[in-house]
FIVEX-181523 format. One line per field, with one value per residue: residue number from 1; chain; x, y, z of N, C-alpha, C in turn. Coordinates in nm, 4 decimals, always signed. Atoms other than C-alpha are relative to their C-alpha. Layout:
<rs>
nr = [NUM  ...];
kette = [A  ...];
nX = [X  ...];
nY = [Y  ...];
nZ = [Z  ...];
caX = [X  ...];
caY = [Y  ...];
caZ = [Z  ...];
cX = [X  ...];
cY = [Y  ...];
cZ = [Z  ...];
</rs>
This chain:
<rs>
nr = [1  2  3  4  5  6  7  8  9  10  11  12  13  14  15  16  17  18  19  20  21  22  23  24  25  26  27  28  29  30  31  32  33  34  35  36  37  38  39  40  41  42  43  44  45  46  47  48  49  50  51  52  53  54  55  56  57  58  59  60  61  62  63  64  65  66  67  68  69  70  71  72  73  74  75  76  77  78  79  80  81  82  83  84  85  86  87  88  89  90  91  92  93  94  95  96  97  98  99  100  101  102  103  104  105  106  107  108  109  110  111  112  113  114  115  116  117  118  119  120  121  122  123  124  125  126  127  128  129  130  131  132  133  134  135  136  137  138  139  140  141  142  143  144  145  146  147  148  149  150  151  152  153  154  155  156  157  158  159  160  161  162  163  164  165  166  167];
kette = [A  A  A  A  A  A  A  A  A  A  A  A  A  A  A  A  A  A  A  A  A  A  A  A  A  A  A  A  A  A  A  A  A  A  A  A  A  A  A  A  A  A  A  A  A  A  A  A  A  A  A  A  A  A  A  A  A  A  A  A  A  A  A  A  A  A  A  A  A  A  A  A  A  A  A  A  A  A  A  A  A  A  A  A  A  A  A  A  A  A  A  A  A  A  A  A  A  A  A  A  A  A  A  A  A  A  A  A  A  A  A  A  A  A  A  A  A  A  A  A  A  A  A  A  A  A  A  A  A  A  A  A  A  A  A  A  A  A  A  A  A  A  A  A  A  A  A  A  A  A  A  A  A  A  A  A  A  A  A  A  A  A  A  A  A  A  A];
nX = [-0.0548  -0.1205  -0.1145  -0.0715  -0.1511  +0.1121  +0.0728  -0.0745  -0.0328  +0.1461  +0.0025  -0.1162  -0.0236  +0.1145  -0.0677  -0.1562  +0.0559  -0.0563  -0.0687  -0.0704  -0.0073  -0.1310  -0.0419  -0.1643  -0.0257  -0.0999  +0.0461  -0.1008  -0.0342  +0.1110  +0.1257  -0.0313  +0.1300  +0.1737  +0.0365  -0.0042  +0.1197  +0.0886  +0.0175  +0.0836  +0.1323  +0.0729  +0.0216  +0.0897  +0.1525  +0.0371  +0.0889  -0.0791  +0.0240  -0.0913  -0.1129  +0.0054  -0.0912  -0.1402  -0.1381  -0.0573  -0.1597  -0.0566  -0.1027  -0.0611  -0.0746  -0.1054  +0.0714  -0.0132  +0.0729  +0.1728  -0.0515  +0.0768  +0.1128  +0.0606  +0.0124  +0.0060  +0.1195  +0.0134  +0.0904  +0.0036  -0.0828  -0.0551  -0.0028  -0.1493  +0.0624  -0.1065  -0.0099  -0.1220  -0.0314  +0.0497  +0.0020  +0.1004  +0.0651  +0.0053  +0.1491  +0.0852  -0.0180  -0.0577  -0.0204  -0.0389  -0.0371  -0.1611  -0.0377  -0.1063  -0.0711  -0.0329  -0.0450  -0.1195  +0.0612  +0.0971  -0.0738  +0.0421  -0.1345  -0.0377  +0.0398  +0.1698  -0.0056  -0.0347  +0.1114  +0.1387  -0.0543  +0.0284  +0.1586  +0.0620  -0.0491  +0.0765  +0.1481  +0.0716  +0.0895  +0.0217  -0.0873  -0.0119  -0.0172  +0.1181  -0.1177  +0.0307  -0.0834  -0.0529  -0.0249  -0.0918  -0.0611  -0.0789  -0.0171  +0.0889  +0.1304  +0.1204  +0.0410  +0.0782  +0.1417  +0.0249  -0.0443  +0.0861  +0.1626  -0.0103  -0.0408  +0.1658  +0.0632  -0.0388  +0.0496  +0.1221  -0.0098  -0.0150  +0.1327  +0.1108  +0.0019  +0.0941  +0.0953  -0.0698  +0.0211  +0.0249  +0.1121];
nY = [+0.0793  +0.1077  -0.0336  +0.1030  +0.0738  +0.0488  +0.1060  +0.0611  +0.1190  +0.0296  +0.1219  +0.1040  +0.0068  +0.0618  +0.0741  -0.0740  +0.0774  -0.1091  -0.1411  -0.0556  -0.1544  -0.0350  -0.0625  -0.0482  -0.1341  -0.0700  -0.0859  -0.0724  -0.0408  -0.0458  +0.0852  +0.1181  +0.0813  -0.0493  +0.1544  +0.0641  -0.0424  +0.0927  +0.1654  -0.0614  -0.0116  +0.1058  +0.0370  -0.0663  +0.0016  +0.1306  +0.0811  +0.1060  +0.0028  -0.0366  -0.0384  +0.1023  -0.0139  -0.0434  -0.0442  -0.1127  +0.0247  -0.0468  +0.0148  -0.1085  -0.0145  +0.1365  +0.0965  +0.0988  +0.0783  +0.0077  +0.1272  +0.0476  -0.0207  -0.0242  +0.1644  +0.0365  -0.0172  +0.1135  -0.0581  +0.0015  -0.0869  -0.0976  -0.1497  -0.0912  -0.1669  -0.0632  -0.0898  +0.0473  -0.1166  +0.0759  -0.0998  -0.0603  -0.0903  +0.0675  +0.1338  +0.0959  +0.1753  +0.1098  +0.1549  +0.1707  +0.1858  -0.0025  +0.1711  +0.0184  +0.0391  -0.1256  -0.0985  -0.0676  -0.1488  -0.1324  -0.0729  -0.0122  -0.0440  +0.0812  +0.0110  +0.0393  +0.0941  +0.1304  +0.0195  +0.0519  +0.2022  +0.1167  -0.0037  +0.1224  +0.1513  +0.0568  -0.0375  -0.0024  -0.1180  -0.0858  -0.0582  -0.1352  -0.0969  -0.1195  -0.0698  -0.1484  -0.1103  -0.0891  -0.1363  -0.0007  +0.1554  -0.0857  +0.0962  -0.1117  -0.0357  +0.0951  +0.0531  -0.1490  +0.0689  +0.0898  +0.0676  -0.0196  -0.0064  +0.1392  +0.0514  +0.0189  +0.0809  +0.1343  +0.0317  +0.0407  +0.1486  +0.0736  +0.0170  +0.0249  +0.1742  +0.0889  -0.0759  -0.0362  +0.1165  +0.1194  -0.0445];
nZ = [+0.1093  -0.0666  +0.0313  +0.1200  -0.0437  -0.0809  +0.1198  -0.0227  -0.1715  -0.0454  +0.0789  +0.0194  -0.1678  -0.0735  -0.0104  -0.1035  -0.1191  -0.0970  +0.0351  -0.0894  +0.0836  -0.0568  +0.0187  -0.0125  -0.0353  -0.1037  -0.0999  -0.0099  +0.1189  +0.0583  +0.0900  +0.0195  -0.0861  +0.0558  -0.0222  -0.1238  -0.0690  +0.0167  -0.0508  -0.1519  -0.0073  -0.0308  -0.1324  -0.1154  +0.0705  +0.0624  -0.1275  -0.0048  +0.0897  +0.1384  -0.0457  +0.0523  +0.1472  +0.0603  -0.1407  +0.0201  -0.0389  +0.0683  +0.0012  +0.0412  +0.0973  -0.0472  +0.0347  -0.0492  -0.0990  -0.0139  +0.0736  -0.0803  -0.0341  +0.0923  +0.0352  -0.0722  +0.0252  +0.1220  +0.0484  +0.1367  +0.0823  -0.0778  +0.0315  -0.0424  +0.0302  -0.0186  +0.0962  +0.1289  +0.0771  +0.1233  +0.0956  +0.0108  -0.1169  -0.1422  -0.0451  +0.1648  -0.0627  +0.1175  -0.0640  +0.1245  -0.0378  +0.0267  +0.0313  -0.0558  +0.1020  +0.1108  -0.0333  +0.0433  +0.1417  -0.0152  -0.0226  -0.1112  -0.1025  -0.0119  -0.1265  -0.0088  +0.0657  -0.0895  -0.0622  +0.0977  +0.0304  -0.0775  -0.0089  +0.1088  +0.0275  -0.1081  +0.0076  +0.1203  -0.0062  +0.1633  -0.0261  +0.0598  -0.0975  -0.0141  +0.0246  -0.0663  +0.0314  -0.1133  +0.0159  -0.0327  -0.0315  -0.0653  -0.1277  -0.1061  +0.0369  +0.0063  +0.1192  +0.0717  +0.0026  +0.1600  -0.0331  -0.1118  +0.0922  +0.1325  -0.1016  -0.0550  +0.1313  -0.0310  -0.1505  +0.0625  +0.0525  -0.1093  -0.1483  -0.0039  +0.0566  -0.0742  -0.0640  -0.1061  -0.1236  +0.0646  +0.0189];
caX = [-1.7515  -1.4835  -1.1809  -0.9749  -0.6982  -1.0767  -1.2257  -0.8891  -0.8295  -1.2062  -1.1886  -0.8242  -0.9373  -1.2587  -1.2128  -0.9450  -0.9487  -0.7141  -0.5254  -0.1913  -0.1702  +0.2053  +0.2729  +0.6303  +0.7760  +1.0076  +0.7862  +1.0686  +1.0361  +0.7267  +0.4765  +0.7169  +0.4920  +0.1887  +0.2363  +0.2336  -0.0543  -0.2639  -0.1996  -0.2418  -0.5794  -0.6846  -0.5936  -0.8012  -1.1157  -1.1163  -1.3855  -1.2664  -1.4331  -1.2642  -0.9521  -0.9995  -0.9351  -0.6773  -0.3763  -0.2396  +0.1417  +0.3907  +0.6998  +0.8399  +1.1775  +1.2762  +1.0629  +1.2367  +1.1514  +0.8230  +0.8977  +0.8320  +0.5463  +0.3731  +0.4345  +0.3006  -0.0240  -0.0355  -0.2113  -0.3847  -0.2804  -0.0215  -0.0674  +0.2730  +0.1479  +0.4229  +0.5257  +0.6439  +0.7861  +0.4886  +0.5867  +0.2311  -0.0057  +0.1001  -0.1784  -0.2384  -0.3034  -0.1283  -0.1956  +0.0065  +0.0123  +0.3842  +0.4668  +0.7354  +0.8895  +0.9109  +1.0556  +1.4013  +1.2477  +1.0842  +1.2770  +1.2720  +1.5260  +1.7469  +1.6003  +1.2191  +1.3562  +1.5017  +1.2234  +0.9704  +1.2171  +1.2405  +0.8426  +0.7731  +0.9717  +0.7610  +0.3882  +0.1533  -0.0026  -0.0988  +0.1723  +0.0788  +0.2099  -0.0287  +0.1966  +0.0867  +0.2419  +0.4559  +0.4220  +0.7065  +1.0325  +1.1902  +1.3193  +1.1556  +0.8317  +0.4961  +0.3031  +0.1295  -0.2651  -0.2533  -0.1077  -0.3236  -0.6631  -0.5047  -0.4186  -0.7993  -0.9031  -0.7024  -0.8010  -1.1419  -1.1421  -1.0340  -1.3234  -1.5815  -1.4441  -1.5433  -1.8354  -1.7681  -1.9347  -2.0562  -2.3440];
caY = [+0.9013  +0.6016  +0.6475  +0.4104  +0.2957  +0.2019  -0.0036  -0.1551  -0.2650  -0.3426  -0.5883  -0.7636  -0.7942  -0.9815  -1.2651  -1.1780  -1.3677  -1.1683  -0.8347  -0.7323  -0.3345  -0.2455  +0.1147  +0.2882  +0.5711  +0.8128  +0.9926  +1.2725  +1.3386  +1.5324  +1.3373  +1.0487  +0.9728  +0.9099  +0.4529  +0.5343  +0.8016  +0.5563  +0.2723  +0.5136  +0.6021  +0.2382  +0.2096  +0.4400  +0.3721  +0.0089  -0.1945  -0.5067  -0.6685  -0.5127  -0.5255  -0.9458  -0.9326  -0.6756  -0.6263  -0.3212  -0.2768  -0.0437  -0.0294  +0.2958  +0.2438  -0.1371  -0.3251  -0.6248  -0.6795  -0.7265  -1.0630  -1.2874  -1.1428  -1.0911  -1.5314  -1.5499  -1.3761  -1.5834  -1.3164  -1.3377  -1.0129  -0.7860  -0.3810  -0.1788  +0.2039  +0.4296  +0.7451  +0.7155  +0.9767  +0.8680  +1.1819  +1.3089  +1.5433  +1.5503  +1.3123  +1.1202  +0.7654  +0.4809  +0.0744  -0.2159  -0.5518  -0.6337  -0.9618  -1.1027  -1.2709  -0.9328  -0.7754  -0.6987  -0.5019  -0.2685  +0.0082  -0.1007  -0.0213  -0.2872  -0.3234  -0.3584  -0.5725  -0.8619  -0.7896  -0.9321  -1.2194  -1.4030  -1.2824  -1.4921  -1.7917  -1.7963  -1.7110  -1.7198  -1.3500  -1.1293  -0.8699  -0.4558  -0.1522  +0.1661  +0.4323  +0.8344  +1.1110  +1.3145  +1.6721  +1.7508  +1.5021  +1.7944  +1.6365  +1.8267  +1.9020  +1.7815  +1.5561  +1.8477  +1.8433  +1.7337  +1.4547  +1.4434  +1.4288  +1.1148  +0.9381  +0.9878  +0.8412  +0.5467  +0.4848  +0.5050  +0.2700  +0.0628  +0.0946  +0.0553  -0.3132  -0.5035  -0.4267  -0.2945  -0.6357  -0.9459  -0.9450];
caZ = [-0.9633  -0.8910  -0.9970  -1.2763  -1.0022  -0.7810  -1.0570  -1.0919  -0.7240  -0.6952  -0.9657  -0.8902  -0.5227  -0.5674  -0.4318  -0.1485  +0.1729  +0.3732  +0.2888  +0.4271  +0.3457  +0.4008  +0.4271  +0.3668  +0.4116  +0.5845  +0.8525  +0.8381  +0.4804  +0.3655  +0.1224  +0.1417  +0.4483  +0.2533  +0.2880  +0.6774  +0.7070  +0.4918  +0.7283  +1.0388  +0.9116  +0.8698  +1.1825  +1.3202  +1.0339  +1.0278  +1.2610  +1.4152  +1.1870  +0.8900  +1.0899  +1.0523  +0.7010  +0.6273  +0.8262  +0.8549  +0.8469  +0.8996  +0.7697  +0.7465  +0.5449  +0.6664  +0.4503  +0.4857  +0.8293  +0.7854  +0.5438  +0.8181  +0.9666  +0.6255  +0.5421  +0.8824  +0.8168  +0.4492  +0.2905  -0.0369  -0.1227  -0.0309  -0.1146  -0.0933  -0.0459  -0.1010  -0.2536  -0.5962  -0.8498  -1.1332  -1.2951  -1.2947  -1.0954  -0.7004  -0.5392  -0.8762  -0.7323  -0.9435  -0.8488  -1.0816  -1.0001  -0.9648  -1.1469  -0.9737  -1.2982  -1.4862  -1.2187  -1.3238  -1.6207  -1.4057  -1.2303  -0.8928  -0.5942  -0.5352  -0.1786  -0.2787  -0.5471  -0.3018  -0.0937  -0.3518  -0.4629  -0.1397  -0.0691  -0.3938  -0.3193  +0.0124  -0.0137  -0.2964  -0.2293  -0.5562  -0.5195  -0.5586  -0.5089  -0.4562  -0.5742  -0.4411  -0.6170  -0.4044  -0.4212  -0.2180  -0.0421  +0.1938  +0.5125  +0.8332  +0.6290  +0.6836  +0.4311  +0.1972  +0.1870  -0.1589  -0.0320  +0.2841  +0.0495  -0.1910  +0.1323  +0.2792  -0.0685  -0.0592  +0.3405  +0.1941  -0.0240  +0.2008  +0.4760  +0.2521  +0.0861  +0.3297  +0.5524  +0.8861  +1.0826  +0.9852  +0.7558];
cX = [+0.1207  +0.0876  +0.0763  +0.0580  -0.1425  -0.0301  +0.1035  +0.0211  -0.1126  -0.0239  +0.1136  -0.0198  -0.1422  +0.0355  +0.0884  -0.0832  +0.0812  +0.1071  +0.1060  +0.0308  +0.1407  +0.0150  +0.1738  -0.0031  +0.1100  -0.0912  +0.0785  +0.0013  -0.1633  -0.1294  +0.1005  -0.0463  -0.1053  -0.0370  -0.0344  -0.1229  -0.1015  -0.0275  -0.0230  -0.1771  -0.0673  +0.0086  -0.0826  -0.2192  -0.0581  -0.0869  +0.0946  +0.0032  +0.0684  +0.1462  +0.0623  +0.0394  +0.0747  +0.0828  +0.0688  +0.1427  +0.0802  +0.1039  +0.1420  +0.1307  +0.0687  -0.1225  -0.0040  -0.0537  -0.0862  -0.0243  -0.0550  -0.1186  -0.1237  -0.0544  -0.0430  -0.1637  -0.0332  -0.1233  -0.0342  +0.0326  +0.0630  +0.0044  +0.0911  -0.0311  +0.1126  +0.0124  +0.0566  -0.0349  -0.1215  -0.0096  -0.1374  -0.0831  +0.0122  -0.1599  -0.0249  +0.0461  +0.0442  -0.0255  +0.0463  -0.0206  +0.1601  +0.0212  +0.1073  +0.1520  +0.0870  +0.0800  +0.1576  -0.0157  -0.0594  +0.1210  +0.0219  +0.0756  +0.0347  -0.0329  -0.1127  +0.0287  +0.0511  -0.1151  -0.0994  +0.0778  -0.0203  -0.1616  -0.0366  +0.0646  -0.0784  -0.1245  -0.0427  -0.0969  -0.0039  +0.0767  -0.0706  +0.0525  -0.1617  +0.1042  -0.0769  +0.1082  +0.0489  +0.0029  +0.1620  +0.0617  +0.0874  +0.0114  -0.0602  -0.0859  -0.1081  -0.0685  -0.0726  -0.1598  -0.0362  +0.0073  -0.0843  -0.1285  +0.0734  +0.0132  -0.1495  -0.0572  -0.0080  -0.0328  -0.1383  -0.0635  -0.0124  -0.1299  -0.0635  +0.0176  -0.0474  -0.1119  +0.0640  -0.0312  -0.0655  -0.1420  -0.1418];
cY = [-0.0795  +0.0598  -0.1027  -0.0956  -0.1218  -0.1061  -0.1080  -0.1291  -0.0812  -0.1494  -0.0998  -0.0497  -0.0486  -0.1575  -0.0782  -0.0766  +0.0584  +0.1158  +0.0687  +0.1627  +0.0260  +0.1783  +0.0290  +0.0947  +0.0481  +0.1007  +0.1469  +0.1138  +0.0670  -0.1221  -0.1383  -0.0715  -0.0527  -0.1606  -0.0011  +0.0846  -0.0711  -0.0956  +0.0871  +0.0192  -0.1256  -0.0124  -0.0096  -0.0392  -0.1058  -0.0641  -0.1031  -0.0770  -0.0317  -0.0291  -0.1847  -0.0673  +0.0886  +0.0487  +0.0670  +0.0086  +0.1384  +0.0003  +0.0652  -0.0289  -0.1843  -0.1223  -0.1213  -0.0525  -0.0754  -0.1482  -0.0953  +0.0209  -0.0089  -0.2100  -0.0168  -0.0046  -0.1062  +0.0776  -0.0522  +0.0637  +0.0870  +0.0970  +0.0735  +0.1547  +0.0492  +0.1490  +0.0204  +0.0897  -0.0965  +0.1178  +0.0607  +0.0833  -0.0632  -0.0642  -0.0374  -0.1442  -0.0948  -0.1623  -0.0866  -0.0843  -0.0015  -0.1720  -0.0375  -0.0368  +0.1592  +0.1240  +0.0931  +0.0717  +0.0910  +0.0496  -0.0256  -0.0328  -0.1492  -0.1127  -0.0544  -0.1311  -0.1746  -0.0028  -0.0896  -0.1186  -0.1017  -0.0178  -0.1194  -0.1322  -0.0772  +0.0027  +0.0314  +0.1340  +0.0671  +0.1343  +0.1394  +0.1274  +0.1443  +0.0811  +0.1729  +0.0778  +0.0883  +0.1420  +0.1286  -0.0681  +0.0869  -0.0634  +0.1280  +0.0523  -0.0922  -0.0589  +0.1601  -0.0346  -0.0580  -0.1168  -0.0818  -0.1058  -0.1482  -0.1209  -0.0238  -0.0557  -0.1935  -0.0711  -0.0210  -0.0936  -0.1365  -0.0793  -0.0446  -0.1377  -0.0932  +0.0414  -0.0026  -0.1345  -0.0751  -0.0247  -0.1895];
cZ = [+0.0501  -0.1387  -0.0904  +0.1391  +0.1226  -0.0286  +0.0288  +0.1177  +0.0340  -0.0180  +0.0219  +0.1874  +0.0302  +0.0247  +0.1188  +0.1117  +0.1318  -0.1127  +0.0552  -0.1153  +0.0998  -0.0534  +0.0455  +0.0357  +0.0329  +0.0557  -0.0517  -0.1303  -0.0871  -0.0310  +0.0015  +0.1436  -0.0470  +0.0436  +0.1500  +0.0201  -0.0688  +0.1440  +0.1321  +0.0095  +0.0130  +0.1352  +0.1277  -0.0549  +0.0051  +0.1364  +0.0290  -0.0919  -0.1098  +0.0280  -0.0083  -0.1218  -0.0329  +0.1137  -0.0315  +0.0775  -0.0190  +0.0180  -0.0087  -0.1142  +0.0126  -0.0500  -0.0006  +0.0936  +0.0193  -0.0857  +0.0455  +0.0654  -0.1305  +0.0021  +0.1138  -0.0195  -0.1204  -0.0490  -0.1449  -0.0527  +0.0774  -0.0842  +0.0513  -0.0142  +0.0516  -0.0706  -0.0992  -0.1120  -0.1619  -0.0966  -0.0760  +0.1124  +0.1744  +0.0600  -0.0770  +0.0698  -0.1512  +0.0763  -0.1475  +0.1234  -0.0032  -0.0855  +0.0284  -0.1315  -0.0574  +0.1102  +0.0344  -0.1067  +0.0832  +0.0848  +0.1789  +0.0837  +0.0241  +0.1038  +0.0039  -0.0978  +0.0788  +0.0930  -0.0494  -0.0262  +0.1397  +0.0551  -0.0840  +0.0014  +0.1200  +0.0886  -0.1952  -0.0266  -0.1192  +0.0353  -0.0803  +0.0487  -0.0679  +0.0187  -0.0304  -0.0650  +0.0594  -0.0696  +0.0324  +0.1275  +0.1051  +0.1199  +0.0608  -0.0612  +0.0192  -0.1325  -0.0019  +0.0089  -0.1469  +0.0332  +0.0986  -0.0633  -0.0591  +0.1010  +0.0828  -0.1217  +0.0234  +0.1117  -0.0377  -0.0757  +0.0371  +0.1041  -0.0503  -0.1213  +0.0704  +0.0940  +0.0950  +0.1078  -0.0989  -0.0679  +0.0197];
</rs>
């Protein structure tokens, strides 16, 4: 059975002509790895192929950086996979759309928030984050397998959007 957040992405991503998938993180910090072992797994799942259209990024905690490289690629869409308190079951996958306008109404760190303003003054990409429920944020712990499992979902997903070679 697909999943709501599946349907979702399935449907706001037909269409799509390239894909930059930015994971976050802090390595260091439990389940707040979860944006970088996504983007490790593409790394390892994705054909060349597949690897043509989405570009896999990571950014551990310096999201900025990545700014330029992102307007370089000139994605259609950029996917922000991170771990974020959605105050529901650990591994409960969440995807919004971010609307850039509205985004001083939403709660969002001062950091990701300038991130996305000068993003939107300089690419036209459909802005989301993919937001992983952290189980637990303990520094020197490994991601949890709850965590693990929602993270092989999302990587999944992934693989099987575009085909693996040219049909």
């Amino acid at each position: 059975m697909t999943a709501d957040w599946e349907k979702y992405l399935r449907e706001e991503l037909k269409g799509m002509e390239k894909i930059v998938i930015l994971g976050t993180g802090n390595a260091l910090e439990a389940d707040d790895a979860a944006g970088l072992y996504v983007a490790s797994l593409l790394d390892s799942k994705l054909s060349r192929y597949q690897k043509s259209r989405i570009k896999v990024l990571r950014a551990y905690e310096f999201i900025d950086v990545y700014l330029k490289k992102i307007k370089r690629i000139r994605p259609t869409h950029l996917l922000i996979v991170d771990a974020v308190d959605l105050k529901k079951k650990p591994g409960t996958i969440m995807v919004e759309r971010i609307e850039i306008e509205n985004k001083r109404k939403k709660k969002i760190g001062n950091e990701f928030s300038n991130f996305l303003e000068k993003l939107s003054n300089e690419a036209a990409s459909k802005i989301y984050i993919i937001g992983l429920q952290p189980e637990r944020l303990d520094f020197g712990h490994p991601i949890t397998p709850v965590m693990k499992e929602a993270c092989r979902q999302v990587a999944d997903f992934f693989t099987t959007l575009i085909p693996r070679k040219p049909e």
